[in-house]
Structures are given as structure tokens and as C-alpha cells.
C-alpha positions as CSV (number, residue, x, y, z in Angstrom):
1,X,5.9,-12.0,-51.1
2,X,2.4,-11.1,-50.2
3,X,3.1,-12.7,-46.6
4,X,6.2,-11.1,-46.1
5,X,4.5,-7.8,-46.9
6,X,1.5,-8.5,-44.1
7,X,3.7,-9.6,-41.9
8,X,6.3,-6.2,-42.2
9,X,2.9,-4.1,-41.8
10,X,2.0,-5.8,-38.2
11,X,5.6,-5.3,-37.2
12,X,5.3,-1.6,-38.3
13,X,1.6,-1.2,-36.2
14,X,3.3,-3.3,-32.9
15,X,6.2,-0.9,-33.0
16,X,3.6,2.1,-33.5
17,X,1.4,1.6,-31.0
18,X,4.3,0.9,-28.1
19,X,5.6,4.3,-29.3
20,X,2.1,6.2,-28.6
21,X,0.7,4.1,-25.4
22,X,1.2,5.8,-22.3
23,X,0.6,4.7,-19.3
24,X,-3.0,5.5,-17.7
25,X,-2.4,8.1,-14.7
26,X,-5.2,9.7,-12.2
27,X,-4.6,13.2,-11.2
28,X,-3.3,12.9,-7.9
29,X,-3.9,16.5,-5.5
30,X,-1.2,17.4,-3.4
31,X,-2.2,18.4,0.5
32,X,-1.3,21.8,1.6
33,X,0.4,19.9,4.6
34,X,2.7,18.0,2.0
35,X,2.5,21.3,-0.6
36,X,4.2,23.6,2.2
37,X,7.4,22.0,2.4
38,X,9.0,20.0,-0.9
39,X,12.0,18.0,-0.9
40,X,14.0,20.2,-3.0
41,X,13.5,22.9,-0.3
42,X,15.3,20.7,2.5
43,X,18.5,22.3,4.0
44,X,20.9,20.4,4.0
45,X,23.2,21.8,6.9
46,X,24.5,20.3,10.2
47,X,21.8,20.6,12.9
48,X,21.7,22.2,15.9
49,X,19.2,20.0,17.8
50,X,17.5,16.9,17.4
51,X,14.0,16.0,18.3
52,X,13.5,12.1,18.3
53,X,10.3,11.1,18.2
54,X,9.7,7.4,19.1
55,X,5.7,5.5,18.5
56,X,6.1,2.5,20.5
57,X,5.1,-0.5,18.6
58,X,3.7,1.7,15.8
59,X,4.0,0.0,12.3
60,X,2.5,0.6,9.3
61,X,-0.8,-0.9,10.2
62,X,-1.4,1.6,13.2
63,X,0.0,4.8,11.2
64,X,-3.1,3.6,8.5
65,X,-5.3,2.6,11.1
66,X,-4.8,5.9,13.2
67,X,-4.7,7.9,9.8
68,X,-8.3,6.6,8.6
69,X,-9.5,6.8,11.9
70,X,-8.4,10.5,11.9
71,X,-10.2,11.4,8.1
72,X,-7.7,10.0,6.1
73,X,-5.2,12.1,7.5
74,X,-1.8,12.1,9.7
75,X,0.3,15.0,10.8
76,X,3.6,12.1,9.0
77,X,2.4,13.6,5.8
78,X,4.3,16.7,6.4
79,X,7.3,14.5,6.6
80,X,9.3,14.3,3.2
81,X,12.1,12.2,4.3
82,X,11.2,8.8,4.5
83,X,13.1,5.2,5.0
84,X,13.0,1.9,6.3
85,X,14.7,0.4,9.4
86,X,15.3,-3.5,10.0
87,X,13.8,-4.1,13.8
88,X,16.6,-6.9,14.7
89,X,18.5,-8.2,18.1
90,X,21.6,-9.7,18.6
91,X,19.9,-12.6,19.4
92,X,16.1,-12.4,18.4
93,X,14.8,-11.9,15.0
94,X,12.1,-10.3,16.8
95,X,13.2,-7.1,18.9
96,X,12.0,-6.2,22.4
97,X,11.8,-2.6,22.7
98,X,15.2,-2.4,25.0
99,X,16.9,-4.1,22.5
100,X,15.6,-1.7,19.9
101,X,16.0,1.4,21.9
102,X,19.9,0.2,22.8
103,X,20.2,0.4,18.9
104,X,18.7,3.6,18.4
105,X,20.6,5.1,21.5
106,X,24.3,3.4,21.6
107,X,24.6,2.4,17.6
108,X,25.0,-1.8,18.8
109,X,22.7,-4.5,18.4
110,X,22.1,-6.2,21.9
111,X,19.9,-9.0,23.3
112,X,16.6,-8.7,24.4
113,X,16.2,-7.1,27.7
114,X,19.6,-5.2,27.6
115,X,19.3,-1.4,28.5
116,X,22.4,0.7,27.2
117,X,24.5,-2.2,27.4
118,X,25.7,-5.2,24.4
119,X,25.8,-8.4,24.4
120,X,28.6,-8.9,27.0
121,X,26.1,-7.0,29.3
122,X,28.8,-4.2,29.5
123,X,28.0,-0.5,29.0
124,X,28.1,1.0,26.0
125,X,27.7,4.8,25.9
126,X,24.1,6.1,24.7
127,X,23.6,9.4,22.0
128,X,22.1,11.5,25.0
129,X,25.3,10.9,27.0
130,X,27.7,12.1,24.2
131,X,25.3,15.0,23.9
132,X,26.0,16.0,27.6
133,X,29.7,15.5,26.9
134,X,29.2,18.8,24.4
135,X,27.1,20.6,26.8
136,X,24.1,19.8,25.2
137,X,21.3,19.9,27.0
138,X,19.4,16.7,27.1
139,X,16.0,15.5,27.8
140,X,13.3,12.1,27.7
141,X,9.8,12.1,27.8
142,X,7.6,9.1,27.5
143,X,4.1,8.1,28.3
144,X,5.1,4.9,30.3
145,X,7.4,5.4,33.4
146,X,10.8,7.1,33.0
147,X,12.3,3.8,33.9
148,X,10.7,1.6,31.2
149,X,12.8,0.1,28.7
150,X,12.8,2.7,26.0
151,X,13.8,6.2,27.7
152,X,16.0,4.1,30.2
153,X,18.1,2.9,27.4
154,X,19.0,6.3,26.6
155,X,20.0,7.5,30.0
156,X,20.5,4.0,32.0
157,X,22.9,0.9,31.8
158,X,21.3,-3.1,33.2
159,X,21.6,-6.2,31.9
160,X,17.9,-6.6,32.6
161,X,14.7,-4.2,31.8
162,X,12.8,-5.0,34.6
163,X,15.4,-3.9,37.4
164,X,13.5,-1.0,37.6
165,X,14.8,0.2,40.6
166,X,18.8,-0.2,39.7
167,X,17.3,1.5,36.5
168,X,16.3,4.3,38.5
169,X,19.2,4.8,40.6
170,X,21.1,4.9,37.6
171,X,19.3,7.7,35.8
172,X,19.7,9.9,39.1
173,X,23.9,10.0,37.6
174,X,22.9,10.6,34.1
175,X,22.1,14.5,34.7
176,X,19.7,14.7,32.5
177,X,18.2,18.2,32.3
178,X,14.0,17.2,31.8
179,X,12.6,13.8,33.0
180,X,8.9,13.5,32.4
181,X,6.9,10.0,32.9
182,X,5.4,7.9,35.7
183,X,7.4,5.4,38.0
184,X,7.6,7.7,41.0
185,X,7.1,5.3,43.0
186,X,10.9,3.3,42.0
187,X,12.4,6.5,42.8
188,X,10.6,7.6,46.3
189,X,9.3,4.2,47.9
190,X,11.9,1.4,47.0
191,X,12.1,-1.8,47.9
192,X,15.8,-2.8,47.5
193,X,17.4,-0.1,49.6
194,X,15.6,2.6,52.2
195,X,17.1,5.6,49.8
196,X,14.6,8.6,48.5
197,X,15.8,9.5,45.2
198,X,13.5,12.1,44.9
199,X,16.2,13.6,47.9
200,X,18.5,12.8,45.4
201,X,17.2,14.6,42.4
202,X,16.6,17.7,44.8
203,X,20.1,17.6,46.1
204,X,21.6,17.1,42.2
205,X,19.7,20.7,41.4
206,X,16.5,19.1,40.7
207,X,12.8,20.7,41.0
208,X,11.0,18.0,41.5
209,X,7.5,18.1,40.9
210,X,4.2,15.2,39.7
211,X,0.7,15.2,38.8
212,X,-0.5,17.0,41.5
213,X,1.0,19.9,39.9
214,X,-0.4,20.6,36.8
215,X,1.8,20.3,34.3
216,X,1.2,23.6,31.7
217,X,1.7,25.2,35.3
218,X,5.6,24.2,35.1
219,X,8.0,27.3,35.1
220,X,10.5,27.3,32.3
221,X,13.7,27.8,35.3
222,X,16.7,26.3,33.7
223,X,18.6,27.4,36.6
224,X,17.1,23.8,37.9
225,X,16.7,20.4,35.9
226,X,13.1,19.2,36.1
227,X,12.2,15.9,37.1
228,X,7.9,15.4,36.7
229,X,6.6,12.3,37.6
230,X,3.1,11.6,36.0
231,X,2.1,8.7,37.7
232,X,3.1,6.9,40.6
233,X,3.5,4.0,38.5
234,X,2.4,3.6,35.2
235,X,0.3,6.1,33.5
236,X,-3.5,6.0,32.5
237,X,-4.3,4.9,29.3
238,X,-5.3,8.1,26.8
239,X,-8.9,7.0,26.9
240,X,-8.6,7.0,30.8
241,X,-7.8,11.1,30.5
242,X,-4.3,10.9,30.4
243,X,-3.0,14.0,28.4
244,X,0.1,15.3,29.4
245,X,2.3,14.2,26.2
246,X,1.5,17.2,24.2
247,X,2.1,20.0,26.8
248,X,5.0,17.9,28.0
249,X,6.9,18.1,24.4
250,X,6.2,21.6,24.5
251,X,7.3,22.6,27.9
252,X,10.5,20.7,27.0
253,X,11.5,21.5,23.7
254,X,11.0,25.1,25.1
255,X,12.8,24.3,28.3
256,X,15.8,22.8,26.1
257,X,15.8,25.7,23.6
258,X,16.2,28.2,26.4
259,X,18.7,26.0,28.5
260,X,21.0,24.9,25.3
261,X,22.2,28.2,24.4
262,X,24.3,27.5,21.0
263,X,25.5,24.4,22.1
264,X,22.1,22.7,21.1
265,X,19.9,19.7,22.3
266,X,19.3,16.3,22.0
267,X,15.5,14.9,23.5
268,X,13.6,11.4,22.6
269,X,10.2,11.7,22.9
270,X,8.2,8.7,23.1
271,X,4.2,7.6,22.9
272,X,4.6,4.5,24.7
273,X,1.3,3.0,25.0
274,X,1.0,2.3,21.4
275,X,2.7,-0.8,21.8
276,X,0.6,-1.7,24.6
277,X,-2.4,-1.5,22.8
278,X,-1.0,-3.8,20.4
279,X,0.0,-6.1,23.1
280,X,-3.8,-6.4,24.7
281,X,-5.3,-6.8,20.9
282,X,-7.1,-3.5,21.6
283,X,-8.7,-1.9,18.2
284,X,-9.6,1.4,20.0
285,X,-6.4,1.4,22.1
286,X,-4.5,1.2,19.5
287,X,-6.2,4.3,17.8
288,X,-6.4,6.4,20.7
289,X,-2.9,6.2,21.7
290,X,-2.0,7.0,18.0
291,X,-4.0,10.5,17.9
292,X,-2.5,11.1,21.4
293,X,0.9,11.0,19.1
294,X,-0.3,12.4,16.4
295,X,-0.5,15.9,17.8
296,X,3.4,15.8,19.2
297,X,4.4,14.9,15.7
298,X,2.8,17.9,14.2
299,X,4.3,20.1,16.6
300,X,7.3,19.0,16.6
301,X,7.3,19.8,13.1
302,X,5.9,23.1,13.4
303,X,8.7,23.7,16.0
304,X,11.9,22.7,14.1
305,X,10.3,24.5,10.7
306,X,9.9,27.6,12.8
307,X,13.9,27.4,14.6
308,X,15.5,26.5,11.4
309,X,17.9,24.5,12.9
310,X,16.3,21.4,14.6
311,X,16.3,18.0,13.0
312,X,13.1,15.7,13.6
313,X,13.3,12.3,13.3
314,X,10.0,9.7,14.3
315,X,10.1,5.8,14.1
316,X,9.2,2.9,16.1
317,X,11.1,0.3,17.5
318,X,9.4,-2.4,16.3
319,X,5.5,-3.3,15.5
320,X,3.1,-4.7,17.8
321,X,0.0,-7.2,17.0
322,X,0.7,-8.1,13.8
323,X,-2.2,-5.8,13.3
324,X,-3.9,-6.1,9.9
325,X,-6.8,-4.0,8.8
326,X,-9.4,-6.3,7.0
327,X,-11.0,-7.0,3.5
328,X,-14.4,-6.0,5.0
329,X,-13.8,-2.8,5.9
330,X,-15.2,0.1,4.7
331,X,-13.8,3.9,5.5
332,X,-16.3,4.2,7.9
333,X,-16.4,1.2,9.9
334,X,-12.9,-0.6,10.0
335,X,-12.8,-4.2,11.0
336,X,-8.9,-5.2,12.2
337,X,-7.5,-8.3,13.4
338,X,-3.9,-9.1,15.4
339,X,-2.0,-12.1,14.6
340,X,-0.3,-11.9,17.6
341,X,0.0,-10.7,21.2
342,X,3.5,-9.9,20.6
343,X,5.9,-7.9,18.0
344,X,6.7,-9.0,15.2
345,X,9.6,-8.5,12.8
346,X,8.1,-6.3,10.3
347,X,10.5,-3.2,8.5
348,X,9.8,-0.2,10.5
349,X,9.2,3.4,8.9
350,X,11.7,6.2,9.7
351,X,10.1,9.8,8.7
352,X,12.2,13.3,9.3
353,X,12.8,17.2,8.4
354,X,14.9,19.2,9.1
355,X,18.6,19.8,8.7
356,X,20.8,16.9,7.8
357,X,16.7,14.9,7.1
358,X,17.9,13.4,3.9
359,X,20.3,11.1,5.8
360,X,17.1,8.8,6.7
361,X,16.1,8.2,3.1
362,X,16.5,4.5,2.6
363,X,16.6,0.9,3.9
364,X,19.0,0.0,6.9
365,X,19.6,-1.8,10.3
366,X,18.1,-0.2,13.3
367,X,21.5,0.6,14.4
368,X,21.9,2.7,11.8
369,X,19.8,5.6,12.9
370,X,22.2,6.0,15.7
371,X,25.1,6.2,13.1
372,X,23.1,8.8,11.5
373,X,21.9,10.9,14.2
374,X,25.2,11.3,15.5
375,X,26.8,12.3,12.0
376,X,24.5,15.3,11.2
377,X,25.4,16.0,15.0
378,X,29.4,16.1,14.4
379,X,29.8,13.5,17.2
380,X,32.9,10.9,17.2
């Protein structure tokens, strides 16, 4: 009896001490940046516009890396949507970044190398073009040439990313209202034909202008589509001086606001360089091309908070480097290492704000943010 009796009490203390243990928890402090904007302030409506941010090659690794190289701190944190995309091709596990940016603009998983076309190498109709079918106005920035694979597949159809020149004669009949990035060199001083499609721009109602102009000196005239070429080829590096990418997402989302009227915008955005940090192994490449970013993401935040009716969404295609940040570092000194010189086929993070943000909350195929991009937008 005695023994049953002992035994009962331990029972009884077991079952009174998992009542009263609670777990151990460390004040956490919220950032004014996070603080300003909480979740259950989030409209929920149909937006106007969309700003599409896109950090080539940026994973994880380079959002920490650039965030501890920036005190502990990214303009993402304002962000309170966040989700998860799977970086696939039709016929790579690993993702090139036409393949990826096919998904993102046309809503189809393609081979490697396809720009705005599947895997039957036929055309398939890209987000910015269905924009221009509703008088949107439309634009693509990027801190590579216009032509490279990511703002091509958004305004171009090739089987193959490195036609650059078919590329370009293709984006002279996609009307798009801003083009901003190098490569002026595929457009003025081909090789394949004896055509100036700078001529071309100017007789489709273009001003065009390059980086002898400077570019805050650009006049908001949206009686004229703007073509800017930043390099005659493909621009600096950011530690080399090149800074356009902020005063270019300004000018343009300014540009498209004034143009759009109430029938709204659709840009992509994109800091292209990341990635080819990542491809060179490049610690401080990496980092710098981040905080060149950085700044556009910010802004582009204070931008769409400030018109009410603008939807940001950032992501990358895919990561580049396998980049890992190592057990000796401290937050001072940060030792990384790359596992490769290619990408790799880590989950990608989506962030947005912004009418219709909550849509990205989740985990689903790159394609998807097509699909839901164009649903917030009303689009068929």
C-alpha cells in the first residue's frame, strides 16, 4: 500500500510541475522599421501598380552577409510578408537565371537559356506584356545590360540568352515605356545586320539618352519613352563607382506614376551583379552589390507606403556560391566561404507590402509568383 501511495505522489508532482513550466523566453525588441508597419495593418485590396524587385543570385546567405555587414541591419525588415519559392527548370534542378526569370515573367517552367519562351522554344506571353495590353505603363531596370537574361525575359522571346543582338531587336517591338541598363553597344554597333536601333528607338517615340548624360539630369517627359543606356556594354562593378540604380528606380517609378494615369504600372527592378559576385567567389563583391540594393528596397517601400496603392514584391531567382558564412566568424570580422562557382538549388525568399502582399506568404514553385502577381493585378 505504502508503494502504491509513493508512487501516486510522484505521479501527482510529474503532472504538477508540467502544469507550471513554461517555456524560457528572452525579451525580444521590436525595430521601429518593423514597429511602423504590422501585419494586421496590411490592406488587403487589388493593387494599382507593382514594383518587382529582383537580387540576382541573392539567397539567404548574402541577405545575412550584406545585413551584418550593414550593422545588423537590412531595409527587408520592413517587409512583413514573407515566403519561400522553389528555384527549378524544366530541365535542371538548378535554375539559370533566364529560366528563372521566364517563370517569374510568363507563369511556365522552361529550360535553361530560354528567354520568354517554354520548352518547345515557342513564345509564351510575359506579365509586362499583359500589362501593356491594359494600358499599363511598363518599365525594366537592371544593373547588367538591358539584354541580359533577366529583364530580357520580361520584354524579349529566344531560345537562347546569349543572342544578344536578336534579344535586342526584339525589345525595340515590346514598347516598353523606361529601359535603363548597359548593352548599347547590341543596339547601335551590331554585328549581325548594319541596323541602328538606337534610330529605331528614336523613330518608335524614344528619347534616347546614356552615361554621358547624367542620369538625375533625366526629364520626367512622358510624352517620350526613355531608353538610357548605362554602359556600352556591361556596367562597372559598384565598387568601380557605378551608382545609377538608386536614382534610376526613382526616376522611374516617378516616370511610371506620372505616365500610368489610373490605369497603373508594372516595372522589375533588378541588382544584377549580386549574382556575379557569387559567380567570381568575391566576399566584398558580394557585399557591395548587396548595399547597392539595399537602398532601392527601402525606397521602394517608402514609395508604395506613401501611394497607397502599389504592391512590392523582392526575391531572387536563384542563389549564387553556395555562400556560407563561417564558424569563425565574429560580428566584426566575417570569414565566408563558396562551395561553388555556380547556383545552387537552394529555396529562395519572397518578401512584399503592399496591397494584395499577403498572397506571397508561403512555400511554392517559382512559377507561382507569376500566378500571383497577375491575380492581385485582375489579369486573365
Amino acid at each position: 500500500m505504502s508503494k502504491f501511495i509513493a508512487t501516486l505522489a510522484i505521479i501527482v508532482l510529474i503532472i504538477c510541475a508540467c502544469k507550471v513550466r513554461q517555456p524560457i523566453t528572452t525579451p525580444v525588441s521590436v525595430p521601429p522599421a518593423i514597429a511602423d508597419n504590422p501585419i494586421g495593418n496590411r490592406s488587403s485590396h487589388t493593387p494599382k501598380n507593382i514594383i518587382f524587385l529582383i537580387g540576382d543570385g541573392m539567397g539567404l546567405t548574402q541577405i545575412t552577409l550584406g545585413m551584418m555587414e550593414n550593422n545588423n541591419y537590412t531595409s527587408l525588415e520592413r517587409y512583413p510578408v514573407i515566403g519561400l519559392h522553389k528555384p527549378t527548370a524544366s530541365n535542371k534542378l538548378i535554375t539559370d537565371s533566364a529560366a528563372a526569370a521566364t517563370a517569374f515573367a510568363c507563369g511556365i517552367k522552361t529550360y535553361n537559356g530560354a528567354i520568354g519562351v517554354g520548352p518547345d522554344s515557342m513564345a509564351v506571353k510575359t506579365i509586362l506584356e499583359m500589362a501593356e495590353d491594359k494600358s499599363m505603363a511598363t518599365g525594366l531596370v537592371a544593373t547588367s545590360t538591358i539584354i541580359h537574361a533577366t529583364p530580357a525575359s520580361f520584354a524579349a522571346h529566344n531560345k537562347y540568352r546569349k543572342n544578344y543582338e536578336e534579344i535586342a531587336a526584339d525589345m525595340i517591338d515590346a514598347d516598353v515605356d523606361v529601359l535603363i541598363g548597359g548593352g548599347k553597344k547590341y543596339f547601335e554597333r551590331r554585328e549581325s545586320d548594319n541596323q541602328n536601333l538606337l534610330t529605331a528607338l528614336e523613330e518608335k517615340n524614344y528619347y534616347v539618352s546614356d552615361f554621358r548624360e547624367n542620369i538625375n539630369d533625366l526629364s520626367i517627359d512622358t510624352s517620350k519613352n526613355i531608353a538610357y543606356f548605362t554602359a556600352d556594354t556591361d556596367p562597372l562593378q559598384a565598387m568601380m563607382g557605378r551608382d545609377y540604380l538608386l536614382p534610376a528606380t526613382k526616376f522611374t517609378l516617378d516616370y511610371l506614376k506620372k505616365k500610368s494615369g489610373d490605369n497603373g504600372f508594372f516595372t522589375m527592378i533588378e541588382g544584377s551583379q549580386i549574382d556575379w559576385g557569387g559567380h567570381a567567389n568575391e566576399h566584398d563583391y558580394v557585399v557591395s552589390e548587396y548595399l547597392d540594393f539595399d537602398p532601392v528596397i527601402n525606397y521602394a517601400y517608402e514609395w508604395a507606403k506613401a501611394d497607397g496603392e502599389t504592391l512590392v514584391v523582392i526575391t531572387a531567382d536563384h542563389e549564387t556560391g553556395g555562400l556560407a558564412i563561417q564558424p569563425e566568424s565574429t560580428p566584426d570580422s566575417l570569414v565566408t566561404a563558396f562551395t561553388s562557382t555556380y547556383h545552387t538549388g537552394t529555396m529562395i525568399p519572397v518578401f512584399a507590402f503592399g496591397p494584395g502582399s499577403e498572397v506571397f506568404s508561403g512555400i511554392y514553385e517559382n512559377t507561382a509568383i507569376f500566378d500571383k502577381m497577375v491575380g492581385v493585378l485582375g489579369m486573365e
